[in-house]
C-alpha positions in Angstrom: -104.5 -108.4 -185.1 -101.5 -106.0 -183.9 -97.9 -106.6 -184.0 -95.5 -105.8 -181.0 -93.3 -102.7 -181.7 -89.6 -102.2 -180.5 -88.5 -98.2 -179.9 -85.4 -98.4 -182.4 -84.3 -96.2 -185.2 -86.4 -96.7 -188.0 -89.2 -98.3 -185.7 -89.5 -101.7 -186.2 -91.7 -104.6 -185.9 -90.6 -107.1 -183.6 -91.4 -109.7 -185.6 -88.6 -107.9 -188.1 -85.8 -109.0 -184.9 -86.4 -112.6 -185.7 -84.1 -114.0 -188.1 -86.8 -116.3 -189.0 -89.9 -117.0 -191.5 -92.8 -115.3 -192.0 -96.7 -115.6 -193.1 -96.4 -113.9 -196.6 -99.9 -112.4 -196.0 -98.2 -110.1 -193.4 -97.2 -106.7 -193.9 -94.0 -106.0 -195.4 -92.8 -104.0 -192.2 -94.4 -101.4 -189.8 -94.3 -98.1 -192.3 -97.0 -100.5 -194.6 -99.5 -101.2 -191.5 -102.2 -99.4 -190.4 -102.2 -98.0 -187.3 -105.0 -100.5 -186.0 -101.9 -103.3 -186.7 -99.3 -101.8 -184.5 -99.0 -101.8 -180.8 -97.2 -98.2 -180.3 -94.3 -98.6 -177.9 -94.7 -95.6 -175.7 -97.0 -95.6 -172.8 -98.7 -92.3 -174.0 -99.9 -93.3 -177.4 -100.8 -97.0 -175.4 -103.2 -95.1 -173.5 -105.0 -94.1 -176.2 -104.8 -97.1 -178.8 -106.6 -99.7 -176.8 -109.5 -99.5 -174.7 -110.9 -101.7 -172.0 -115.0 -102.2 -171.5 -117.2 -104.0 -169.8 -118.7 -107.4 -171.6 -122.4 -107.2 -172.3 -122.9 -111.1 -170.7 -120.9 -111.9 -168.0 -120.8 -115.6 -167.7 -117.6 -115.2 -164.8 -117.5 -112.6 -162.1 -113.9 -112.4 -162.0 -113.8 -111.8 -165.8 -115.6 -108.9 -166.8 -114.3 -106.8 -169.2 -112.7 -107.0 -173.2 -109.6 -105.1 -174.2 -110.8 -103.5 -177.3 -109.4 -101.1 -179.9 -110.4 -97.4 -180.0 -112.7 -96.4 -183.1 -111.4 -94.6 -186.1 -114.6 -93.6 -187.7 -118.2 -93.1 -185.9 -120.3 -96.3 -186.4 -117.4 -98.6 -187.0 -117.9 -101.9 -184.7 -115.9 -102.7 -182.2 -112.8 -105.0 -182.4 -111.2 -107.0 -179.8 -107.5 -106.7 -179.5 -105.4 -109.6 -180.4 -101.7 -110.1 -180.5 -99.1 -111.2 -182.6 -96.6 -112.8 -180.7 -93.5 -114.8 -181.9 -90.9 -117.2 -180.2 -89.7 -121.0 -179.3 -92.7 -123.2 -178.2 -91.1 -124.9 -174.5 -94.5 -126.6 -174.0 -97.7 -127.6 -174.8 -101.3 -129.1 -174.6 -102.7 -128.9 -177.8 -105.4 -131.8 -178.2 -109.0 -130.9 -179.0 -109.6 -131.2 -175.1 -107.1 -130.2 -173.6 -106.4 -131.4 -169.9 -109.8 -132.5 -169.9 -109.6 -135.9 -168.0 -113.0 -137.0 -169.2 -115.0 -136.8 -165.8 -117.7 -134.0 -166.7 -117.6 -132.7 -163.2 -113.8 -131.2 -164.1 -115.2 -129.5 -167.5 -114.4 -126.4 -165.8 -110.6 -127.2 -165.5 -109.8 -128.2 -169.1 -107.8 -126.1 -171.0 -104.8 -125.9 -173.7 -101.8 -124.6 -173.1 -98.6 -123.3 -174.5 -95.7 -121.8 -172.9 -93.3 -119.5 -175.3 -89.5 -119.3 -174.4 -86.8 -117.3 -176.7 -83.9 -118.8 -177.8 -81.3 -118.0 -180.1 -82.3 -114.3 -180.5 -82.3 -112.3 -176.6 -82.8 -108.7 -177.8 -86.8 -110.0 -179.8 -87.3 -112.0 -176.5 -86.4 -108.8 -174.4 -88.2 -106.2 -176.3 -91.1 -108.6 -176.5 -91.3 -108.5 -172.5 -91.0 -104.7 -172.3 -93.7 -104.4 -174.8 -95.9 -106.9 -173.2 -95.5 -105.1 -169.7 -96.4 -102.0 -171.0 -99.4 -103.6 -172.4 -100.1 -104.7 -169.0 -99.4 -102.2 -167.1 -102.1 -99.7 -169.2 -104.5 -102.5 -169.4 -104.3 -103.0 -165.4 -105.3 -99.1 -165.1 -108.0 -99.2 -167.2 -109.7 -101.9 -165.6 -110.0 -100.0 -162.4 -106.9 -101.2 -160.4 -105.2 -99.0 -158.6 -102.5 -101.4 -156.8 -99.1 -102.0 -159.0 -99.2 -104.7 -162.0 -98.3 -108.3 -161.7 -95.2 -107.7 -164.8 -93.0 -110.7 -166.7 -89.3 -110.5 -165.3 -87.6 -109.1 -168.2 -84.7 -111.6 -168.6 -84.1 -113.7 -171.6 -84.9 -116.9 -169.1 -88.7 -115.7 -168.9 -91.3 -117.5 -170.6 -95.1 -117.3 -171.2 -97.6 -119.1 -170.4 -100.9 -119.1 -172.8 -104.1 -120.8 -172.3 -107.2 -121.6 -173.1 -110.5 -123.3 -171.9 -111.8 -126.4 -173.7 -115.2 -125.7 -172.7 -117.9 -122.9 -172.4 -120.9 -122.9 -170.1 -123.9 -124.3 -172.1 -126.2 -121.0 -171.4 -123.6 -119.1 -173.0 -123.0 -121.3 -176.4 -125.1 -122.8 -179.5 -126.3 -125.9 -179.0 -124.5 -129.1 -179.2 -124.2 -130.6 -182.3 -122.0 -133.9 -183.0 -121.6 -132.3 -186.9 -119.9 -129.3 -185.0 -117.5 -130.9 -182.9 -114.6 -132.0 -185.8 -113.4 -135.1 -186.5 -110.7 -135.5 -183.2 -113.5 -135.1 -180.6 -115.8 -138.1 -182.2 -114.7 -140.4 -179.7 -116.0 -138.8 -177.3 -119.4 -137.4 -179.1 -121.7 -139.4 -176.5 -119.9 -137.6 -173.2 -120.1 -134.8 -174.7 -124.2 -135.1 -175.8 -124.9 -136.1 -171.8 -123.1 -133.0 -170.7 -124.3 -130.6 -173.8 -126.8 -129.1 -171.1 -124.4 -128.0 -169.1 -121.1 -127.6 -171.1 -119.8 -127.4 -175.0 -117.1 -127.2 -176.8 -115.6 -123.8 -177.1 -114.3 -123.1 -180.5 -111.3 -125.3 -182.0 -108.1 -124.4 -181.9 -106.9 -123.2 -185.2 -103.4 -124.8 -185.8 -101.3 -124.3 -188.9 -98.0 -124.9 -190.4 -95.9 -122.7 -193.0 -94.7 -124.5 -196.1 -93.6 -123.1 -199.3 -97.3 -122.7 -200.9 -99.0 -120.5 -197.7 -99.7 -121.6 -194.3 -101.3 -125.3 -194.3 -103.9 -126.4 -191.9 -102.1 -129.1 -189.7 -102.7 -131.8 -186.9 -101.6 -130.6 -183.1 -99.4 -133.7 -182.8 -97.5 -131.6 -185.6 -96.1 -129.1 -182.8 -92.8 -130.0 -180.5 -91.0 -128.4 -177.7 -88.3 -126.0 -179.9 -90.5 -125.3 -182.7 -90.6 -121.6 -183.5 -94.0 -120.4 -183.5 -96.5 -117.2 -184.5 -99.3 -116.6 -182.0 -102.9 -114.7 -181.9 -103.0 -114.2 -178.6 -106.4 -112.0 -176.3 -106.2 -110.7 -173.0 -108.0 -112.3 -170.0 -108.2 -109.7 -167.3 -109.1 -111.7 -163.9 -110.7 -109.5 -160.8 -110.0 -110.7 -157.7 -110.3 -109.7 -154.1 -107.3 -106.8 -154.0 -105.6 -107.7 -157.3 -106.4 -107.7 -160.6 -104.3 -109.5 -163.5 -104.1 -110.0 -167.2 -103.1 -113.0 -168.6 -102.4 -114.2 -172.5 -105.1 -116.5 -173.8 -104.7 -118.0 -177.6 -106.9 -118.9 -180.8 -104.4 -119.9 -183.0 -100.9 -121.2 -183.3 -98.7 -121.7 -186.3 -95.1 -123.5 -186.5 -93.2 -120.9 -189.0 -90.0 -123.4 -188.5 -89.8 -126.8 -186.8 -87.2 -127.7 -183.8 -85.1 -130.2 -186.8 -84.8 -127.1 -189.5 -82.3 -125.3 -187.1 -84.7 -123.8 -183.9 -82.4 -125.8 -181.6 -85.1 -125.9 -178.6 -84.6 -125.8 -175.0 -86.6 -127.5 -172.6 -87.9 -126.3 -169.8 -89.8 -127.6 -166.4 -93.0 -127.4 -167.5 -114.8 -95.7 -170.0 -117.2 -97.0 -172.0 -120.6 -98.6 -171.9 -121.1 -102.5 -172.1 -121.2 -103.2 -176.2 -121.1 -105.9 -179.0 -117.4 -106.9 -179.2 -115.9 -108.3 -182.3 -113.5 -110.6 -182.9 -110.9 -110.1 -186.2 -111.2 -113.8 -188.2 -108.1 -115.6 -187.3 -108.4 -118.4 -190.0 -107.8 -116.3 -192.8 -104.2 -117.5 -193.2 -105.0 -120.7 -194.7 -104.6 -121.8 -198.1 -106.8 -124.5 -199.4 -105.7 -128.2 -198.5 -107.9 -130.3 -200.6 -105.0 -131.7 -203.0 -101.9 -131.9 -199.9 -101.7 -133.2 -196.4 -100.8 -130.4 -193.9 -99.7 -132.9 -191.6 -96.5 -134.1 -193.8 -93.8 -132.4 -193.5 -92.3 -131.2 -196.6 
């Protein structure tokens, strides 16, 4: 997991340009991560932090490759880069499935969604926009394209969209198993068994709020428009005919301040071979809710 950098002196995080909460289990700033946790802000070093491969199973056509990180030592596996990414959650779809309207003919349209705005803090939005399109622009090369990046307008009134599917091809997943699905998606265990041949459940979406004892394990009704948020966010590089393009999908979201403790939200209209890819665990921000429910607010 790799934190956005901002070209300043001293270099900074910018996560550090938020005047906002924290996880505690992060670094302290960017001279205590190693180099794996830091996206570097100029294009050179870019080039060589991150690489992007082809997937060993291609499920999709137009999606055919990881964006992985480079190897420090020989025989180390190989990580997928993920992304840190703060700022002001402007709108979301964050049930178990999604936009999923229950017909298992449209399984392949369901999906969750977020879109992240700035807000009371222009120059984190703005350098989190130039440092995203540089990311772009380096992973657009290395897929193969050779025509000019599809970039974010950098202007504090851009936001980002983030999404992801509700459901994998069956071929391509375990086997369903109603004890695998999680309590929210019981109602609808018995769809889902008459599709399992065909479709399943993609992993849940891990969803998390920050109180005063760690990061708590929360419900997805917990989120609102103007909530300021932290999100692990992968690439999804789509291959088309004459155009390639990389957008932001996400595996976990966490509210580090909610819109009523002062967020004030604004709404908005909605090179290598092919290899094992690894992904870094994303749930090991939690602290243990047996004794509290994550869903209160404090």
């Amino acid at each position: 997991m790799a934190f956005l950098s901002v070209n300043s002196t001293p270099p900074k995080l910018i996560r550090d340009l938020w005047d906002k909460p924290r996880l505690s289990t992060d670094p302290i700033g960017i001279f205590t991560c190693k180099e794996w946790e830091v996206v570097p802000y100029d294009s050179l070093s870019l080039v060589d932090w991150l690489h992007v491969v082809p997937k060993n199973s291609i499920s999709e056509k137009s999606r055919p490759y990881y964006v992985v990180h480079k190897s420090y030592t020989s025989g180390d596996p190989t990580y997928e880069v993920t992304l840190r990414i703060q700022g002001f959650l402007k709108s979301s779809v964050l049930s178990p499935i999604g936009t999923w309207d229950g017909d298992p003919s449209n399984a392949h349209l369901a999906v969750q969604r977020i879109v992240l705005g700035g807000g009371e803090t222009d120059d984190a939005w703005i350098s989190t926009l130039k440092q995203l399109n540089r990311v772009i622009s380096v992973v657009t090369r290395k897929s193969g394209f050779n025509g000019s990046p599809h970039l974010l307008t950098e202007s504090v009134g851009t936001v980002i969209p983030f999404q992801r599917r509700v459901f994998l091809k069956a071929a391509n997943a375990p086997p369903f198993s109603v004890q695998n699905i999680g309590d929210e998606l019981l109602p609808y265990a018995a769809r889902l068994q008459d599709m399992s041949q065909q479709w399943v459940t993609d992993a849940p979406l891990l969803t998390g709020a920050l109180r005063t004892t760690g990061v708590r394990r929360c419900n997805h009704a917990l989120f609102r428009d103007g909530d300021f948020v932290d999100v692990l966010a992968s690439f999804e590089i789509v291959c088309k005919k004459q155009v390639t393009r990389v957008y932001f999908a996400f595996d976990r979201i966490v509210q580090l301040a909610a819109r009523d403790e002062g967020t004030g939200g604004t709404s908005v209209t909605p090179a290598f071979g092919a290899q094992d890819v690894l992904r870094a665990p994303a749930d090991d921000i939690f602290v243990d809710t047996d004794d509290e429910d994550a869903g209160e607010e404090d």
